[in-house]
SEKOLMAR-661374 format. One record per residue (C-alpha): residue in one letter; z, x, y. Coordinates in steps of 0.05 Angstrom, whole numbers, plus 5000, padded with zeros to 4 digits. Layout:
BEGIN
+-----+------+------+------+
: res :   c3 :   c1 :   c2 :
+-----+------+------+------+
:   a :    Z :    X :    Y :
...
+-----+------+------+------+
//
This chain:
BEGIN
+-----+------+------+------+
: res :   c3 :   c1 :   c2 :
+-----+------+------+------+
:   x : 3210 : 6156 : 8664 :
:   x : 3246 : 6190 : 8616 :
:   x : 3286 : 6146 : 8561 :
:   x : 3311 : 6139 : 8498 :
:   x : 3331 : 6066 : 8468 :
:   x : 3391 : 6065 : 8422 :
:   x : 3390 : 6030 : 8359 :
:   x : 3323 : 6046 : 8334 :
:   x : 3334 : 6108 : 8316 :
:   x : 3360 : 6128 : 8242 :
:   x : 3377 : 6192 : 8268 :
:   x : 3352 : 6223 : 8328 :
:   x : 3411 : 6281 : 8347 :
:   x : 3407 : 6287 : 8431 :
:   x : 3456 : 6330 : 8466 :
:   x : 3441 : 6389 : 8512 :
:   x : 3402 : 6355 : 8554 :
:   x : 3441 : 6284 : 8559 :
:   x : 3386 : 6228 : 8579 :
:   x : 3387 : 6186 : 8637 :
:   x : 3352 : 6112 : 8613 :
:   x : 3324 : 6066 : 8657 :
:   x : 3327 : 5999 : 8625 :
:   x : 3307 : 5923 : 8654 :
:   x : 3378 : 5907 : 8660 :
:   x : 3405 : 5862 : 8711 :
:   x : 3475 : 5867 : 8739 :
:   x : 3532 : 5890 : 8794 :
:   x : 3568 : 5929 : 8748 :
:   x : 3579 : 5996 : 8754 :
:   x : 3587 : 5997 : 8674 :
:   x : 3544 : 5974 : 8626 :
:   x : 3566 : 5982 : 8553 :
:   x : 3516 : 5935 : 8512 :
:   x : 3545 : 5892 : 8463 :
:   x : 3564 : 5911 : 8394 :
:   x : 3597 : 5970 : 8414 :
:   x : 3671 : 5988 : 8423 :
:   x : 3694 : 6017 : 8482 :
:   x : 3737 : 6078 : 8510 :
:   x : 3761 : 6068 : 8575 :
:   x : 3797 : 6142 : 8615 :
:   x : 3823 : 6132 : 8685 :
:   x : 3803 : 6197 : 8708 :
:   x : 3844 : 6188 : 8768 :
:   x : 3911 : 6193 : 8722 :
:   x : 3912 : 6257 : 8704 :
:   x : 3879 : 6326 : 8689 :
:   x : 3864 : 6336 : 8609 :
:   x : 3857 : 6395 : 8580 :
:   x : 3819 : 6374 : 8504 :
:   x : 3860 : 6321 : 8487 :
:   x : 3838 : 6272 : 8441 :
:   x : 3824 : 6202 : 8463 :
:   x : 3794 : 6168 : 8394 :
:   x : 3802 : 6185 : 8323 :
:   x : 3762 : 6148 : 8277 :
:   x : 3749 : 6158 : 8192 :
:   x : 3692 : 6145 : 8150 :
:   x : 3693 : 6114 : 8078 :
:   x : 3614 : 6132 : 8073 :
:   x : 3565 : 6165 : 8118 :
:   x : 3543 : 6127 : 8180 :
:   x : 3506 : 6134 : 8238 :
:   x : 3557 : 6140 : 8305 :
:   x : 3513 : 6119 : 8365 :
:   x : 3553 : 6138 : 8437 :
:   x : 3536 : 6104 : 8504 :
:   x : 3566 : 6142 : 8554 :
:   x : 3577 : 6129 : 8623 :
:   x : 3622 : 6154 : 8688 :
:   x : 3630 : 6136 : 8762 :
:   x : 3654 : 6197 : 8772 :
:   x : 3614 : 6258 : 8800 :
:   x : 3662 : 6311 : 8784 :
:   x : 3661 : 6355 : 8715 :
:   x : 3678 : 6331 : 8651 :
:   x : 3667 : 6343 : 8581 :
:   x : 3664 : 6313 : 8520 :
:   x : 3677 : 6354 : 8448 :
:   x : 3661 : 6315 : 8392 :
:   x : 3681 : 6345 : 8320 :
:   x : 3681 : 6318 : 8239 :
:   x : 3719 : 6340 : 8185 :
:   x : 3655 : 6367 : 8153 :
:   x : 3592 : 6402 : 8179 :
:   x : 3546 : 6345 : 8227 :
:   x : 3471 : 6336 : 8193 :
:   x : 3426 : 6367 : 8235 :
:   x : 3481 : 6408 : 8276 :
:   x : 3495 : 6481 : 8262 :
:   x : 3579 : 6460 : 8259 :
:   x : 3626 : 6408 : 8258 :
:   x : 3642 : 6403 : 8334 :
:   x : 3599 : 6399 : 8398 :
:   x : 3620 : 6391 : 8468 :
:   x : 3572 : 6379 : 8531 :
:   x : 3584 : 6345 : 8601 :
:   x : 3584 : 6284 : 8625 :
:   x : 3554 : 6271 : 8693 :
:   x : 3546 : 6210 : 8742 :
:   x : 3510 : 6155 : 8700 :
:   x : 3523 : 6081 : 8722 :
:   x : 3488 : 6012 : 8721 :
:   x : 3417 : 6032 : 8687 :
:   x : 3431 : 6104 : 8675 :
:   x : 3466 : 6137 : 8618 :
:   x : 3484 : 6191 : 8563 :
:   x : 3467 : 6171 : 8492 :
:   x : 3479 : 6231 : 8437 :
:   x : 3474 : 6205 : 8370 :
:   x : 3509 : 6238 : 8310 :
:   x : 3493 : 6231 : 8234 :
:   x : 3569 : 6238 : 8195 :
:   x : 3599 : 6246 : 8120 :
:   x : 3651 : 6212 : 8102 :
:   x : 3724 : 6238 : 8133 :
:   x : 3752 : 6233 : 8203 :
:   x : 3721 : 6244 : 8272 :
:   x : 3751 : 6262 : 8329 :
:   x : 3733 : 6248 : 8408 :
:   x : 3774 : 6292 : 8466 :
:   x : 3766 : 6307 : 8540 :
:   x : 3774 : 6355 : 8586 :
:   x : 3774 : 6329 : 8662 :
:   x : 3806 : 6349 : 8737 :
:   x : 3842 : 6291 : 8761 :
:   x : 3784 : 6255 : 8801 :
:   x : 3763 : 6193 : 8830 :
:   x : 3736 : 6147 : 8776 :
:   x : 3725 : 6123 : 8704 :
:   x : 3689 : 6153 : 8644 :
:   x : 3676 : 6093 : 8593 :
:   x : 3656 : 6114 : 8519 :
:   x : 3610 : 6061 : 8475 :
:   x : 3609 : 6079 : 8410 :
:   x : 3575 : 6044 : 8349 :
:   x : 3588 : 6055 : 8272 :
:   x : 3519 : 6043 : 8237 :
:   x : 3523 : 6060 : 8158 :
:   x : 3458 : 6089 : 8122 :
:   x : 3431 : 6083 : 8060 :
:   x : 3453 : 6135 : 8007 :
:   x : 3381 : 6154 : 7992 :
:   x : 3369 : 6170 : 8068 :
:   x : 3440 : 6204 : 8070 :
:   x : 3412 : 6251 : 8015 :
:   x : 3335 : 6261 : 8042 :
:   x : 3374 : 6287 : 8110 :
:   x : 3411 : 6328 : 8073 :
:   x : 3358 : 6365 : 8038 :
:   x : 3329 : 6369 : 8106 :
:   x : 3382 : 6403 : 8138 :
:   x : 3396 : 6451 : 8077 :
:   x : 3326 : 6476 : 8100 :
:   x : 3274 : 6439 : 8055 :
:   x : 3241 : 6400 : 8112 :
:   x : 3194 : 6366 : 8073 :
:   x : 3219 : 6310 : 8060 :
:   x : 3190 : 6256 : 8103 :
:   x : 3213 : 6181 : 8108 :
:   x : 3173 : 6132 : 8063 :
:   x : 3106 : 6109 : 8109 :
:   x : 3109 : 6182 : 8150 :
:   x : 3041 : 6235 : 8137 :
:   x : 3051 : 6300 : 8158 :
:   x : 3017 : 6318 : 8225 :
:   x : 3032 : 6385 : 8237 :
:   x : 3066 : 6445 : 8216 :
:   x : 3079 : 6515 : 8234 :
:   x : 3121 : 6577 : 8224 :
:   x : 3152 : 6593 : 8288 :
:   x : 3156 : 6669 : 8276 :
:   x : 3136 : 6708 : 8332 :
:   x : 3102 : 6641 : 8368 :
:   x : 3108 : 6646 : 8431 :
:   x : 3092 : 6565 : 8461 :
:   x : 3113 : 6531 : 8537 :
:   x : 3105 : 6466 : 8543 :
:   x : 3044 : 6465 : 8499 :
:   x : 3010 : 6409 : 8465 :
:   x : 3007 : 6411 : 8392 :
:   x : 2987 : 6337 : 8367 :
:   x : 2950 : 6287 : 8409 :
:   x : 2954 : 6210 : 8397 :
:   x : 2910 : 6167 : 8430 :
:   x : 2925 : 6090 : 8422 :
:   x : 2875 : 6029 : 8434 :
:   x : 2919 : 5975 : 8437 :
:   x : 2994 : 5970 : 8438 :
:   x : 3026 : 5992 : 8378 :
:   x : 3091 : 6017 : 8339 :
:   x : 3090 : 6089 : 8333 :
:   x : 3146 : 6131 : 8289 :
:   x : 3153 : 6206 : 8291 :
:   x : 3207 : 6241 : 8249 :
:   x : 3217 : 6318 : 8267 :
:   x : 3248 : 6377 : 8233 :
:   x : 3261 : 6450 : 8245 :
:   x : 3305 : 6498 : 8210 :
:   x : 3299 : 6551 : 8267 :
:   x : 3374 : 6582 : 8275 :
:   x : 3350 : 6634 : 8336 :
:   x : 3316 : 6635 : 8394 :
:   x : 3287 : 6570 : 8437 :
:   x : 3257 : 6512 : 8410 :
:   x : 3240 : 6444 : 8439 :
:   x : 3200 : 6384 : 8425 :
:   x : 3184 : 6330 : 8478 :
:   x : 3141 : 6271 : 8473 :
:   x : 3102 : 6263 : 8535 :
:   x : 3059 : 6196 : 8554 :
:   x : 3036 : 6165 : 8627 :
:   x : 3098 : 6120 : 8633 :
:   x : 3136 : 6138 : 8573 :
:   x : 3173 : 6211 : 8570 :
:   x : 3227 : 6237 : 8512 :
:   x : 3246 : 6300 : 8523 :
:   x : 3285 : 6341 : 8479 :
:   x : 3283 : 6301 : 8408 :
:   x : 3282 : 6376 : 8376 :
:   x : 3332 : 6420 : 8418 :
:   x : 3350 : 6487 : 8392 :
:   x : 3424 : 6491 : 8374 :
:   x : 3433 : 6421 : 8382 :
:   x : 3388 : 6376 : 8338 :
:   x : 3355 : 6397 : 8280 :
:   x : 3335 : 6339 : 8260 :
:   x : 3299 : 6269 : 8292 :
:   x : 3286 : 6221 : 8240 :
:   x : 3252 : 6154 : 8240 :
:   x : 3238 : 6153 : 8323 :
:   x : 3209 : 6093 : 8325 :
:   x : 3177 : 6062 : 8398 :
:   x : 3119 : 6016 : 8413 :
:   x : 3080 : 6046 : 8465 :
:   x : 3029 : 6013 : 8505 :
:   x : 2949 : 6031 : 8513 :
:   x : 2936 : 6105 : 8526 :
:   x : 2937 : 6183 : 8513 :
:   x : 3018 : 6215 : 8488 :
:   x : 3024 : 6293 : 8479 :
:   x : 3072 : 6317 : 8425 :
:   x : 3087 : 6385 : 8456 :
:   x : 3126 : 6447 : 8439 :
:   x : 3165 : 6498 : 8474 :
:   x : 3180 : 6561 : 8420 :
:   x : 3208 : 6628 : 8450 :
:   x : 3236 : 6676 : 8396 :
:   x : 3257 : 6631 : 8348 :
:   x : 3258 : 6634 : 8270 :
:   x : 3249 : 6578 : 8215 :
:   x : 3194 : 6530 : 8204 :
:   x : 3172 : 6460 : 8254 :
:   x : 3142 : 6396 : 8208 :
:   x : 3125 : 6340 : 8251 :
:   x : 3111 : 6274 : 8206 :
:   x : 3082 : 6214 : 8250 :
:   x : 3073 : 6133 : 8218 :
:   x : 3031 : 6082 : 8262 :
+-----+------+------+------+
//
C-alpha cells in the first residue's frame, strides 16, 4: 500500500510522483476533503483553462500549505503552483504536475514549505466531464524550524531536528544505486518512527523510498522536486522497513537522520 498521511509531517515536499492513499474512511462520496481544510471547487465541464488562476492567497510568516487534491475526472489536468519567493526544498518558485483520477480513498497530497508573500494556484484543463476539488491547509512553523530548513536548503544539510541521529550519509558523486537498500530498521514491537531526509543533489536522479511489508512511501526524496523531508513521522507495526536509494548521475551530498 503505498501512503502518505497529511498532517504529521513538518515538511515532507511530494510532487512528481503524486500519491494515491488508502485510508479507513467510510463514505458514498466521491469527494473527500477532511476537515480543517478549505476548499476549491472547478467545474471542469464549464470551460477549457489555459493557466488561469483559481486561488491567491498571502502569507504574514512562513507556514506550512498542505494540498488534498482530488478529481472525478479522468481527463488531463494540471496544477502550477508558484510563491513570490524561492519554495524550501524546491529548486524555484513555481511547480506544476498533473492531476489524475483520485476519488473516495484515493488522492494527491504535495506539501509545500513557504516565506512570507503571496501564492498563487492556476489550472490548465480541456473542458471535460467532472470536478477537480482543491483542500488546502495553512499550518505556520516555528521561526527556529523556518531557519534550520533554510540552512538546509542553502546546502548545509546537517542540521537535523532536535531527537534525530544521523544514520547515514554519502556523497552521491559517481554512485551509481537502483532500488538499493542503504539502512535497515527492524522493530520488535509497534512503535513511532521519524526520518528526516536531505540532499543537495541539483543533477542527475535521485530517490528515496521507504519500503516495509504493509507500509510503502515512495518518493520522500525526488530529484528536482523535494529536497528536503523533514520530521516524517509514522508508527509502524512489528517487522523489517528498508530505507532504499535510487542514485543515477547525480551531484551533492544524501544525510538520512532517523528518531525512534
Amino acid at each position: 500500500m503505498k501512503k502518505l498521511v497529511p498532517g504529521i509531517l513538518l515538511i515532507c515536499l511530494i510532487i512528481g510522483i503524486p500519491l494515491m492513499i488508502l485510508d479507513a474512511l467510510s463514505t458514498n462520496s466521491q469527494f473527500t476533503i477532511p476537515k480543517g481544510y478549505k476548499k476549491i471547487e472547478v467545474n471542469l465541464n464549464k470551460q477549457s483553462r489555459d493557466n488561469e488562476m483559481v486561488y491567491s492567497g498571502s502569507l504574514k510568516v512562513p507556514k506550512k500549505v498542505e494540498f488534498y487534491i482530488q478529481s472525478d475526472s479522468p481527463e488531463e489536468k494540471y496544477l502550477t503552483i508558484s510563491s513570490e519567493k524561492k519554495f524550501i526544498g524546491m529548486s524555484g518558485n513555481e511547480t506544476s504536475f498533473e492531476v489524475g483520477e483520485f476519488t473516495k480513498n484515493s488522492y494527491s497530497s504535495p506539501t509545500f514549505l513557504f516565506g512570507t508573500g503571496k501564492y498563487n494556484i492556476f489550472i490548465s484543463n480541456e473542458k471535460a466531464k467532472g470536478k477537480l476539488i482543491i483542500g488546502y491547509k495553512e499550518i505556520p512553523i516555528k521561526e527556529s524550524d523556518f531557519e534550520r530548513l533554510s540552512k538546509i536548503d542553502n546546502g548545509n544539510l546537517n542540521n537535523p531536528p532536535v531527537g534525530y541521529k544521523k544514520i547515514y550519509s554519502t556523497d552521491l558523486s559517481e554512485k551509481y544505486m537502483s532500488n538499493e537498500t542503504i539502512y535497515k530498521i527492524n522493530l520488535d514491537r509497534t512503535k513511532l518512527v521519524g526520518l528526516s531526509i536531505y540532499t543537495n543533489s541539483k543533477s542527475g536522479n535521485v530517490k528515496v523510498d521507504f519500503i516495509g511489508k504493509n507500509s510503502n512511501y515512495t518518493g520522500l526524496i525526488y530529484s528536482g522536486n523535494n529536497s528536503i523531508c523533514d520530521q516524517f513521522e509514522q508508527t509502524f507495526s512489528k517487522g523489517e522497513y528498508d530505507i532504499k536509494l535510487t542514485s543515477e548521475n547525480a551531484d551533492g551530498q544524501l544525510y538520512v537522520f532517523m528518531k525512534k
